[in-house]
C-alpha positions as CSV (number, residue, x, y, z in Angstrom):
1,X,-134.1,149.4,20.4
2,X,-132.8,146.2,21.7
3,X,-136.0,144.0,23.3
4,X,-136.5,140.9,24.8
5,X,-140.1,140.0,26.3
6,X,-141.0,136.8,28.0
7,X,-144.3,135.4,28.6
8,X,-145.8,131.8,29.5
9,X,-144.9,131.4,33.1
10,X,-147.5,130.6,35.7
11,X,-148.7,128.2,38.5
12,X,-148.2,124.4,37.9
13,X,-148.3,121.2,39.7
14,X,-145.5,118.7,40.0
15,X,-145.0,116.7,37.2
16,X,-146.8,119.5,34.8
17,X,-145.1,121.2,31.9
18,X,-145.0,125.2,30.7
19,X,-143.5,126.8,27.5
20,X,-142.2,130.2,28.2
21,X,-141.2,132.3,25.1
22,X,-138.8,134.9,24.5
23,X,-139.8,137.2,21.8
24,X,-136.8,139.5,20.6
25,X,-137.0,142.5,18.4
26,X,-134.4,145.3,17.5
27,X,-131.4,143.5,16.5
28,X,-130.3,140.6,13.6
29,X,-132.0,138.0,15.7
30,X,-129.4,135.0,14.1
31,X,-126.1,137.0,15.0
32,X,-126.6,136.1,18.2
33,X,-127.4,133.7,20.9
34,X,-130.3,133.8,23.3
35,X,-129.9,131.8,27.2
36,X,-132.8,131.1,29.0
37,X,-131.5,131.8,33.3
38,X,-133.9,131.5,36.3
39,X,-133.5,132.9,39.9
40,X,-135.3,132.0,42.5
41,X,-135.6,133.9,45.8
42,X,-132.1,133.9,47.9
43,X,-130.7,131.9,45.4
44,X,-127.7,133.3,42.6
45,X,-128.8,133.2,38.6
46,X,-128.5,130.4,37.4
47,X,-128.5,129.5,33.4
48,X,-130.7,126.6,32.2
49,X,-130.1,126.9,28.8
50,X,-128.2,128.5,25.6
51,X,-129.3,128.1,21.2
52,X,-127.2,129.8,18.7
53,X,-129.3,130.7,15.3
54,X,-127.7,131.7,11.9
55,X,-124.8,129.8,11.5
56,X,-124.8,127.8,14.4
57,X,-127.6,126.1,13.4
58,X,-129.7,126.1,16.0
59,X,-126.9,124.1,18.4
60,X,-128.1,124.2,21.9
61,X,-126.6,123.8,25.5
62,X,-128.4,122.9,28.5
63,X,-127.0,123.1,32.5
64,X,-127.7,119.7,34.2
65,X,-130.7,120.4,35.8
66,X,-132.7,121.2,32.5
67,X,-131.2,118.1,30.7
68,X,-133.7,115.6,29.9
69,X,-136.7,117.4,30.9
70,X,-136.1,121.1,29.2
71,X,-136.1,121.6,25.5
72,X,-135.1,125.4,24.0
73,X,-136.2,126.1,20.4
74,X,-136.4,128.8,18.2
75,X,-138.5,130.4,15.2
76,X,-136.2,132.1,13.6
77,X,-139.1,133.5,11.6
78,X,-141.0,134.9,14.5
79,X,-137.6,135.7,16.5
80,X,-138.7,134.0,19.3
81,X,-137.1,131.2,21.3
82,X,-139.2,128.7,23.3
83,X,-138.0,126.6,26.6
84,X,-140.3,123.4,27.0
85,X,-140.5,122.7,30.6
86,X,-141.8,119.2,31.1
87,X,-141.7,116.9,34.5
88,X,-141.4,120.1,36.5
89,X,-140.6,120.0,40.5
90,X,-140.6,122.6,43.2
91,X,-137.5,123.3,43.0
92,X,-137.7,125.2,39.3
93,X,-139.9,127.7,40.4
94,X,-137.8,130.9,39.8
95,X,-138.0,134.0,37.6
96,X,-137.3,132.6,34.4
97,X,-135.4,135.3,32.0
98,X,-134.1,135.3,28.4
99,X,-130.8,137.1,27.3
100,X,-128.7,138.2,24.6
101,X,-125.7,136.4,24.3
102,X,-123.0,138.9,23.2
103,X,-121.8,136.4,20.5
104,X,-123.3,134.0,17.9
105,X,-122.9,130.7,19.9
106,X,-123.0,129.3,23.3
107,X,-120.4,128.3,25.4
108,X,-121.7,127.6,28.8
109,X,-123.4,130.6,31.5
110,X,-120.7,131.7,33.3
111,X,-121.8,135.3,33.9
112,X,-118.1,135.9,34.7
113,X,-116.5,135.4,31.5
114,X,-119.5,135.5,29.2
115,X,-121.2,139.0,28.4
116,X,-125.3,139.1,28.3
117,X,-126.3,142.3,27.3
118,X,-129.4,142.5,27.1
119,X,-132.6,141.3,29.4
120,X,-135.7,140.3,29.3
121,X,-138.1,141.4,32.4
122,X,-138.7,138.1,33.5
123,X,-142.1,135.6,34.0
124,X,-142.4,134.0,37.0
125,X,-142.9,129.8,37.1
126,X,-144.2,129.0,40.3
127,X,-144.2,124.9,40.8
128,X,-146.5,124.0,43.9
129,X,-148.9,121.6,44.7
């Protein structure tokens, strides 16, 4: 079946970094693209950032408050996907989730018009000094 497992989060200072993978199993892992969202406590989901495999070639989006400081890659040979969290602030602690995109590309993370249809548990990235 359809899996999605994250791992990597923890406790960091301000100004540290974190790489939290998404390891996905039970599908075609390029047919489809995998978004990194977070949600922290009283606050709605909120994407962070989108990479489409196969034919996509690896083309990536990012929301405005990962740009510049988040990176999302992926080992297509491991069918993982990474997001490198650098410069990190209070503010992105969250519960940091990965998801199946029901479609090979990205095109934003409005959870509206835009199916996800699968989820990983979540890690938790707690920034804090």
């Amino acid at each position: 079946q359809v899996q999605l497992v994250e791992s990597g989060g923890g406790l960091v200072q301000p100004g540290g970094s974190l790489r939290l993978s998404c390891v996905a199993s039970g599908f075609t892992f390029d047919n489809y693209a995998i978004t990194w969202f977070r949600q922290a406590p009283g606050k709605e989901r909120e994407g962070v950032a989108c990479i489409a495999n196969g034919a996509s070639g690896g083309r990536t989006v990012y929301a405005g408050s990962a740009k510049g400081r988040f990176t999302i890659s992926s080992d297509t040979a491991k069918n993982t996907v990474y997001l490198q969290m650098n410069v990190l602030k209070a503010e992105d602690t969250a519960v940091y989730h990965c998801a199946r995109v029901e479609r090979f590309y990205c095109s934003g993370f409005d959870l509206k018009t835009i199916v996800y249809d699968y989820w990983g548990q979540g890690t938790q990235v707690t920034v804090t000094s």
